[in-house]
C-alpha positions in Angstrom: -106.3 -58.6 -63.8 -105.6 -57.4 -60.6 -107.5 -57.9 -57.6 -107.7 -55.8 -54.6 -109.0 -57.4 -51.5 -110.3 -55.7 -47.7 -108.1 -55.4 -45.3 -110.4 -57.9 -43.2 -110.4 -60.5 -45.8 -106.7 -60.3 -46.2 -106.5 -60.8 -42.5 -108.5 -63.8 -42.3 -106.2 -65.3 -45.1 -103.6 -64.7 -42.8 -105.0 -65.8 -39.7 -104.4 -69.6 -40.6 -101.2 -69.1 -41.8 -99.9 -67.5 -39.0 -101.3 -70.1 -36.5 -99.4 -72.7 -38.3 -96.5 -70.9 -37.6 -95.8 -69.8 -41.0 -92.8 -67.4 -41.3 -94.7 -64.6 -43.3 -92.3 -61.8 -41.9 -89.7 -63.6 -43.2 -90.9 -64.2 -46.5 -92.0 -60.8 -46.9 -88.9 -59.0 -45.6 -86.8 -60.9 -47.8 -88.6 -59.8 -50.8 -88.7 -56.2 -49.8 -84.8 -56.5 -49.4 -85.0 -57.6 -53.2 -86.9 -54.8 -54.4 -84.8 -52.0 -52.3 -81.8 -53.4 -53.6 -82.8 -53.3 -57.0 -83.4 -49.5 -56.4 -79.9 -48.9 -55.4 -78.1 -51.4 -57.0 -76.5 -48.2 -59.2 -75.3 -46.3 -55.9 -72.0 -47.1 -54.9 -72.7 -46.8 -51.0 -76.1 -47.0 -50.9 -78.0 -45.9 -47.6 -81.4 -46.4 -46.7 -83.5 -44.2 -44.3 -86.3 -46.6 -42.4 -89.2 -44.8 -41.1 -90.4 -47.6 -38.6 -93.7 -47.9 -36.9 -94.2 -50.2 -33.5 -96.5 -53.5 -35.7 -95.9 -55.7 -38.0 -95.2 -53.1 -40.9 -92.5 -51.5 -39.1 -91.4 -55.5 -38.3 -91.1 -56.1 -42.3 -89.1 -53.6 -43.0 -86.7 -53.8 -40.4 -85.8 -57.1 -40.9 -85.7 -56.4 -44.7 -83.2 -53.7 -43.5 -81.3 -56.3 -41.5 -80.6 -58.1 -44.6 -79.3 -55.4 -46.7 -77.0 -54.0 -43.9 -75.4 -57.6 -43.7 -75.1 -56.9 -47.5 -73.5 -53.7 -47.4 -76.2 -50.8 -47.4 -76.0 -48.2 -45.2 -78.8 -48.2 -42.6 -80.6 -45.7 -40.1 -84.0 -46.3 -38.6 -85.9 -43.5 -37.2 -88.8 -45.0 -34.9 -92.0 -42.9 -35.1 -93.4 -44.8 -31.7 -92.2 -45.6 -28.8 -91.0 -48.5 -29.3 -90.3 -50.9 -32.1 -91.1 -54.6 -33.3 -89.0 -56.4 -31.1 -87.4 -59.1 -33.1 -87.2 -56.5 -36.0 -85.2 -54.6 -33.7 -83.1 -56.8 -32.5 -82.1 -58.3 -35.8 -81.3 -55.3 -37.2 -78.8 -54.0 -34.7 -77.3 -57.5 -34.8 -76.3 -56.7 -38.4 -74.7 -52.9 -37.7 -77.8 -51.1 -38.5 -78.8 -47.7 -36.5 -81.9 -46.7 -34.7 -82.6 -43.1 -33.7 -86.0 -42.5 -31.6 -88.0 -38.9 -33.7 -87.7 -37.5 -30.4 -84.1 -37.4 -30.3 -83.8 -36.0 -33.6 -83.5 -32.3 -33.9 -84.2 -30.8 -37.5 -80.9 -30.5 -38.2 -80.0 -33.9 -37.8 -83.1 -35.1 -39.7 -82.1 -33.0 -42.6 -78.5 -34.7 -42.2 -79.9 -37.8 -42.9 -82.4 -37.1 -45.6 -78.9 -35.6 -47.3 -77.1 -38.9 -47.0 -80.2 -41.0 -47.9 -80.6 -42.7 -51.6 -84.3 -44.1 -50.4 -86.8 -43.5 -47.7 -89.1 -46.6 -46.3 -92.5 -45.8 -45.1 -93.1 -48.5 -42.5 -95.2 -46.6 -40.1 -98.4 -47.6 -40.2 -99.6 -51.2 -42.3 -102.8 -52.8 -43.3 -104.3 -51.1 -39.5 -103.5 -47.7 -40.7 -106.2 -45.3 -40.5 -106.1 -41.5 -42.6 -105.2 -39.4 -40.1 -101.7 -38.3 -39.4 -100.6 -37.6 -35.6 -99.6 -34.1 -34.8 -96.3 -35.2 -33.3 -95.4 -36.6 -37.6 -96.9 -34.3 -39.6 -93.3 -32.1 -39.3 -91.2 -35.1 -40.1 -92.9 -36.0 -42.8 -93.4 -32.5 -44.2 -89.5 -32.5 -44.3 -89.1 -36.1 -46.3 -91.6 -34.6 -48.6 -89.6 -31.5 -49.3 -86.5 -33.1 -49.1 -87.4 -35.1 -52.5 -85.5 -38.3 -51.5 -87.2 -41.1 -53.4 -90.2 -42.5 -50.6 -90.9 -46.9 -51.2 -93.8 -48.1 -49.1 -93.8 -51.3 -47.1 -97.4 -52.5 -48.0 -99.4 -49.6 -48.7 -98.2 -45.7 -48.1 -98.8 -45.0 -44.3 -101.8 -42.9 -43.1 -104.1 -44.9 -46.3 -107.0 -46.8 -45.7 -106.4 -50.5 -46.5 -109.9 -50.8 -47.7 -111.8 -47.5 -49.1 -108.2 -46.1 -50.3 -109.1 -42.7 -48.2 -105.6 -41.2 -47.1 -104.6 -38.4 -45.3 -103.6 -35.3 -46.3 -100.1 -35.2 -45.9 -99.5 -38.6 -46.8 -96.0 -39.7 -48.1 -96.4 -40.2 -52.0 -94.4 -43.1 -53.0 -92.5 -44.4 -56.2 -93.3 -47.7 -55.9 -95.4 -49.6 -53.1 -94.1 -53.5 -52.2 -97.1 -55.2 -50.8 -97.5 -58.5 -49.8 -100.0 -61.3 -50.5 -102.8 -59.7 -52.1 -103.3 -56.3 -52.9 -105.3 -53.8 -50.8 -108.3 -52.5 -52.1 -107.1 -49.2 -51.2 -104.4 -49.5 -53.5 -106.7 -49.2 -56.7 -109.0 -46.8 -55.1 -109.1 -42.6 -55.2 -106.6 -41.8 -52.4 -104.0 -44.4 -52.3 -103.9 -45.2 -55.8 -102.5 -41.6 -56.1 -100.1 -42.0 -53.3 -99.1 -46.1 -54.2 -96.8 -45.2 -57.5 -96.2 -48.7 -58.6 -97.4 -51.7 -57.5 -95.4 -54.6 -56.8 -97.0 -57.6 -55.1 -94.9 -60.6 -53.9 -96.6 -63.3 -52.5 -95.6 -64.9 -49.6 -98.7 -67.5 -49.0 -101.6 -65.8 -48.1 -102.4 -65.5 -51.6 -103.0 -69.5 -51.6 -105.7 -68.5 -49.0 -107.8 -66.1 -50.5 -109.4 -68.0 -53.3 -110.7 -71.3 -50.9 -112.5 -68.9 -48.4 -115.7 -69.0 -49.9 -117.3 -66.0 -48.6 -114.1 -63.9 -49.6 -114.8 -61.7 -52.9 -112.8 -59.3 -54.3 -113.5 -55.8 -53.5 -111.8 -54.2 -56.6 -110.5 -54.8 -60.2 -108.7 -53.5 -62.2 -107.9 -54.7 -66.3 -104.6 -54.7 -67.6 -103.9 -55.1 -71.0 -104.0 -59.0 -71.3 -107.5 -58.7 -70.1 -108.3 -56.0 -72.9 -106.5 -58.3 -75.2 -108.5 -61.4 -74.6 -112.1 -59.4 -74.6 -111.7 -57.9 -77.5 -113.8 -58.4 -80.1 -112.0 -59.8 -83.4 -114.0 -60.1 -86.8 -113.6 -63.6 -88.3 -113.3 -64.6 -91.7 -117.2 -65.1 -91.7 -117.4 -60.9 -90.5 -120.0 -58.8 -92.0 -120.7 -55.2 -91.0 -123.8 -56.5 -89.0 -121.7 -58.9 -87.1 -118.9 -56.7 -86.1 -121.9 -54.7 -84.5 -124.1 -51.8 -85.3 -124.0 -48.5 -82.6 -126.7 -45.9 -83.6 -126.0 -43.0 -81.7 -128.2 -39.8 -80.6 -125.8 -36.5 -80.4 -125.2 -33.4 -81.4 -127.3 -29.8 -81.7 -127.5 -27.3 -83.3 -125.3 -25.4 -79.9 -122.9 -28.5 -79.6 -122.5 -30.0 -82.9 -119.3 -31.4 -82.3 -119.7 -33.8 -79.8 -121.6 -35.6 -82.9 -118.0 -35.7 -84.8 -116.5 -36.6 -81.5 -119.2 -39.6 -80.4 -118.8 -40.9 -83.9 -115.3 -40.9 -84.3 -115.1 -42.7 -81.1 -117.2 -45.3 -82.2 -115.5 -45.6 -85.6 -112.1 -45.6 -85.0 -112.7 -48.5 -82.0 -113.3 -50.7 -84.7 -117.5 -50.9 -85.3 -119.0 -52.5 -87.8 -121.6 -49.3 -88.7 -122.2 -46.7 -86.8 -125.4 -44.4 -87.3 -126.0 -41.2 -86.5 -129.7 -39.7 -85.5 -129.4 -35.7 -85.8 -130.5 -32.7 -87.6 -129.4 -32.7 -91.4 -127.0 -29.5 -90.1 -125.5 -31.8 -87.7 -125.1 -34.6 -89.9 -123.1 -32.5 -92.7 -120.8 -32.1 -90.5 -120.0 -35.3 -89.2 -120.6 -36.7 -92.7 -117.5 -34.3 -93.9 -115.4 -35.7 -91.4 -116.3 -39.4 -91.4 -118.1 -40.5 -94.2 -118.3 -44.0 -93.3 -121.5 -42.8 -90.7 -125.2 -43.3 -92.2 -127.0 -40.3 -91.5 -130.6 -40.9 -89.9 -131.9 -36.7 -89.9 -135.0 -37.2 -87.3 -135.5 -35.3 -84.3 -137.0 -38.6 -82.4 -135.2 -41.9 -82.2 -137.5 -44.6 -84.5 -135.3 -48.1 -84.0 -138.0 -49.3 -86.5 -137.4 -46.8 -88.8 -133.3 -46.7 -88.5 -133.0 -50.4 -88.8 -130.8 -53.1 -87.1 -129.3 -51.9 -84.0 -127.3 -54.0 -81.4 -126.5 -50.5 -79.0 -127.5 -46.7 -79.0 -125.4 -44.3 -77.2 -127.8 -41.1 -76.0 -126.6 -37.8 -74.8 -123.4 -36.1 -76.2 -124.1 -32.8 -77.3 -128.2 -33.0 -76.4 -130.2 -31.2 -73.7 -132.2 -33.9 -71.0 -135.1 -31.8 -72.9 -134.3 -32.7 -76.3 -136.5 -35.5 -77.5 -133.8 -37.8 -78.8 -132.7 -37.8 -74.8 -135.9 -38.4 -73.7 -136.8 -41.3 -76.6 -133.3 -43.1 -76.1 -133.7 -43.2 -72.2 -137.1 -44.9 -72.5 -135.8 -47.0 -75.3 -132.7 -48.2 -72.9 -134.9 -48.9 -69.6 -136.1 -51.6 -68.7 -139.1 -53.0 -70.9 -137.8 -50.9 -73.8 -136.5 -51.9 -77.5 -132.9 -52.5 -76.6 -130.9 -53.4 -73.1 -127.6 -52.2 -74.9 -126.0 -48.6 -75.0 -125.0 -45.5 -72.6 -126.3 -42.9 -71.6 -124.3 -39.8 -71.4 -123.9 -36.2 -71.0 -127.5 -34.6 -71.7 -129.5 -38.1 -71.1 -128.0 -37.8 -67.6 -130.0 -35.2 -67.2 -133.2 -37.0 -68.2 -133.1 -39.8 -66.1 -135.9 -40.2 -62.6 -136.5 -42.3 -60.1 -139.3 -44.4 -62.3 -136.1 -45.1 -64.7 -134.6 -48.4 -64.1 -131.9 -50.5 -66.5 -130.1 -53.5 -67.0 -126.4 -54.1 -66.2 -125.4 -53.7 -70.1 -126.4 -50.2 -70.0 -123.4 -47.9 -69.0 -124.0 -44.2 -67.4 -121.1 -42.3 -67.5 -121.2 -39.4 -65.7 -118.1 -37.1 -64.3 -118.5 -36.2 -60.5 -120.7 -33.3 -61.1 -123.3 -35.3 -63.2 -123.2 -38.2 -60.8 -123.9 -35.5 -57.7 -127.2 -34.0 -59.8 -128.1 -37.8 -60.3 -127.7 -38.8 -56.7 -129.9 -35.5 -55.4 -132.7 -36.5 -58.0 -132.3 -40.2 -57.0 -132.2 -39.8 -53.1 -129.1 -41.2 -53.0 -126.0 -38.9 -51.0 -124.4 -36.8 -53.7 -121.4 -36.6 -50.8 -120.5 -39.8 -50.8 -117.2 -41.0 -51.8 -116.6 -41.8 -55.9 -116.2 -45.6 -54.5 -119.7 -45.5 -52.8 -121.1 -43.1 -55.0 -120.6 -45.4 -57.9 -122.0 -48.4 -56.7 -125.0 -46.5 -55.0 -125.9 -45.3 -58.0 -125.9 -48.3 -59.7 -127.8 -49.9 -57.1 -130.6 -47.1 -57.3 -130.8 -47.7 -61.5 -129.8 -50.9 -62.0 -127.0 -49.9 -64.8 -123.4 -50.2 -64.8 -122.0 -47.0 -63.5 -118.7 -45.3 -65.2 -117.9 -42.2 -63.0 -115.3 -40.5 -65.2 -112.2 -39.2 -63.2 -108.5 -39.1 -62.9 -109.1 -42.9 -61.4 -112.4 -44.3 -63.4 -114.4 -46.2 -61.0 -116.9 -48.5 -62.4 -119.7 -50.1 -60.8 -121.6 -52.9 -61.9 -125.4 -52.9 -62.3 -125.6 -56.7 -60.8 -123.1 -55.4 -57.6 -120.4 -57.1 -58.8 -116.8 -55.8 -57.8 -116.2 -52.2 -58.4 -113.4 -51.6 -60.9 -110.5 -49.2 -60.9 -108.8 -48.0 -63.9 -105.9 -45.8 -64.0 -104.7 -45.5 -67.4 -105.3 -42.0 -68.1 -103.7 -38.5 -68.0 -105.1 -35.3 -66.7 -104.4 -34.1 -70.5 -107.9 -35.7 -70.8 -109.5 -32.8 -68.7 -110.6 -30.9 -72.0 -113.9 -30.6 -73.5 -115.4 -33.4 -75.5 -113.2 -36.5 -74.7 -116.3 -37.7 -73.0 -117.9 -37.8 -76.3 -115.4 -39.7 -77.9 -115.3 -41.8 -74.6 -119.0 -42.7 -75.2 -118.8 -43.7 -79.3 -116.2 -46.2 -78.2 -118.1 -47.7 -74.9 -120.8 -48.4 -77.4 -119.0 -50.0 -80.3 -118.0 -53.0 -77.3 -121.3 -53.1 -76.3 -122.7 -53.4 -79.8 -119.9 -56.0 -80.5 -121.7 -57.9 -77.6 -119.0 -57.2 -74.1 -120.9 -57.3 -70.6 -121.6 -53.7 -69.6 -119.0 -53.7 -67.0 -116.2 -55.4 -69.2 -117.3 -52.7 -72.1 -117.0 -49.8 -69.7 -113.6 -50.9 -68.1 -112.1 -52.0 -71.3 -113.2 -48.8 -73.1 -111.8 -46.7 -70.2 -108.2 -48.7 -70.7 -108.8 -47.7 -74.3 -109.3 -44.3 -74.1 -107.1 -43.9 -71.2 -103.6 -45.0 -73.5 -105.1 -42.8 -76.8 -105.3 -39.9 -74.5 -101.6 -40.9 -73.7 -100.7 -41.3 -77.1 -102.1 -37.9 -78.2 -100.4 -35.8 -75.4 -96.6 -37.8 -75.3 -97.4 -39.5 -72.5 -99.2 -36.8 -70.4 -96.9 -34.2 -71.4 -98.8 -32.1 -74.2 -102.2 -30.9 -74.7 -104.5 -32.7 -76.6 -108.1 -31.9 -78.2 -110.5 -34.7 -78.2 -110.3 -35.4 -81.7 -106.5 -36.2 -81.7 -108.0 -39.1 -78.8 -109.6 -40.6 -81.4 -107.3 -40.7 -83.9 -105.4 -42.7 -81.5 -107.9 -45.4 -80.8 -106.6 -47.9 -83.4 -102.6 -47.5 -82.3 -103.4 -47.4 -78.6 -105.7 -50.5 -79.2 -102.3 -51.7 -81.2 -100.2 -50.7 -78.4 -102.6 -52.7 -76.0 -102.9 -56.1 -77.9 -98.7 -56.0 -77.8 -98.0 -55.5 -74.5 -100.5 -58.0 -73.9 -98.3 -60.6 -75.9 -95.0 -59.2 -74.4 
């Protein structure tokens, strides 16, 4: 797992280190000198072009650049302040290196050495950096962009918010971000996640900190594939149907009969033990002729008496906030009702009020659009940010919150840490993926997974089927070919995890 921390906490961690004298410069320019090296170990004269604020960002990387000119690498700094970390400085014109204030620097010379440049470090502005770009760079950093010389950020990309992950327009996009200790929270979140490109961390003691400062929590998450691996749920010899976990689902109408197929398929393919479907017979004919495996219930009202063992119901897909199978499966999932396990998406969105309040192991999944109509209805700000939005709304209903994007934020109902997955592909952005999202959110919960493990590990899930189904991002998909994938990406998951 990865855990993303505030840019306060991470300083407190450092303040006791740092006191003691601890050479955490050091330690972290020597392991950005690693990391650039390995980037050009395949360029005969390699040269790197430091962009170098006045702190302790601009610090790291110049001594990291001291070190690589002693090695060989070609090396010119421009300064973006007015002055520069002074034993940074200092050590790197010791070694040979150059340094060129921006206001010396015509454009032409600045496009001279963008041409001779293998690598561009963002060392401007570290763990202080707020998203907003000074007139006086916005021109330089206009011409990196265009330039397209490879950009590697020292900590997090310049001009990002350590902690909310809000960056400025304009930003540098890197390929890969080196960042030290523990990784931002900003990192994970919209904004800098887009502008991070990988993320290396190296640790260089405050790390050791973190975990024995007692009122220090994480303030993001995010799963990676050995946490999918060791929450999944794996029948046992002893495995029966019932035990692998029953999902009854409400969906499909007689306007949008497909998302029935798609909910169901979702929920089948992720590996549940039944799955059962409460629609109209016309509905159910046609999920039935493309997986047979579902038991039909044909009702317009959702009996849990009359449909039998149930461990989850997923509500919505393909259904007004009119329709009473919305309205029955809302009441059946709040608080007091027949079952605290299932989700609630698409059309039971629409059906939820203010009086409507749920445990943490149900999962709304709403898209930015849904989760602004639920905010206006809920008094909550429907302008917020996705990483306040999320956990506002959960706060307001009491349910884990899945806000569906091109970073999935998930907030849980008990205001635990928010999570961040980023496993997708904008290949996703196609009708009834949702659907298909949903079936297999509720096959985990039915198999038993906390609401916020279900909804992150389900995101993961569909996230690397949507990547199988378009070639990595770079075909279109239809929601069914996502769930056809679910068993190969789950495959796909479970080895990487072993690897």
């Amino acid at each position: 797992m990865i855990t993303g921390y505030t840019a306060q906490a991470i300083r407190s961690a450092e303040e006791p280190l740092l006191a003691a004298g601890e050479a955490l410069m050091q330690r972290a320019a020597r392991a950005l000198a690693g990391r650039i090296a390995e980037r050009l170990r395949t360029r005969e004269e390699p040269r790197l072009l430091v962009l170098a604020g006045r702190g302790a960002n601009g610090g790291d990387a110049l001594h990291a650049a001291a070190i690589l000119r002693r090695e060989g690498t070609g090396i010119d700094v421009i300064a973006t302040g007015d002055d520069l970390h002074v034993e940074g400085e200092d050590a790197l014109r010791a070694a040979g290196g150059t340094v060129h204030a921006l206001s010396d620097l015509g454009p032409e010379d600045l496009h001279e050495r963008l041409a001779d440049a293998d690598l561009v470090l963002d060392a401007m502005v570290g763990l202080g950096g707020r998203p907003e770009i000074p007139a006086r760079l916005a021109p330089l950093l206009e011409t990196v962009r265009r330039s397209g010389v490879p950009v590697l950020a020292v900590d997090l990309p310049s001009f990002v918010d350590a902690t909310t992950g809000r960056a400025a327009s304009g930003a540098l996009p890197a390929v890969e971000t080196v960042t030290f200790g523990a990784v931002k929270a900003g990192l994970l979140l919209p904004g800098g996640a887009e502008l991070a490109g990988d993320l290396h961390l190296v640790g260089i003691g405050v790390e050791d900190q973190l975990p024995v400062q007692p009122a220090v929590q994480p303030a993001v998450q995010r799963l990676e594939s050995a946490d999918v691996a060791a929450l999944w749920p794996h029948p046992g010899r002893e495995a029966s149907k019932y035990t692998r976990g029953v999902v009854a689902i409400a969906a499909g109408s007689p306007r949008f009969p497909g998302a029935a197929v798609l909910a169901a398929s979702g929920a089948a393919r992720s590996g549940a033990g039944m799955v059962r479907l409460i629609a109209p017979q016309e509905v159910l004919d046609l999920v039935l002729h493309t997986r047979p495996e579902v038991i039909g219930h044909p009702s317009t009202h959702i009996d849990l008496e009359e449909i039998g063992r149930t461990q989850a119901l997923v509500v919505g897909p393909g259904l007004s906030g009119e329709d009473p199978r919305t309205r029955d499966g809302v009441d059946i999932l709040a608080v007091g009702g027949d079952l605290e396990r299932g989700v609630i998406d698409a059309g039971g969105l629409d059906a939820l009020t203010a009086d409507h309040r749920f445990g943490q192991h149900v999962v709304l999944t709403p898209h930015r659009g849904e989760a602004e109509r639920i905010a206006a209805r809920l008094d909550v700000d429907p302008g917020l940010p996705g990483a306040d939005l999320a956990p506002a709304l959960a706060a307001v209903t009491g349910a884990t919150v899945l806000l569906k994007g091109a970073i999935t934020l998930i907030a849980p109902g008990d205001g635990g840490p928010l999570r961040a997955q980023d496993d997708a592909t904008s290949q996703l952005a196609t009708a009834g993926t949702g659907d298909v999202l949903a079936g297999a959110l509720g096959t985990l919960l039915a198999a038993g997974l906390d609401g916020p493990d279900a909804a992150a590990a389900a995101a993961i899930l569909h996230g690397r089927a949507g990547l199988l189904a378009s070639s990595g991002g770079r075909l279109p998909l239809v929601a069914l070919d996502v769930a056809d994938r679910l068993p190969a990406a789950l495959g796909a998951i479970l080895t990487d995890a072993l690897s």
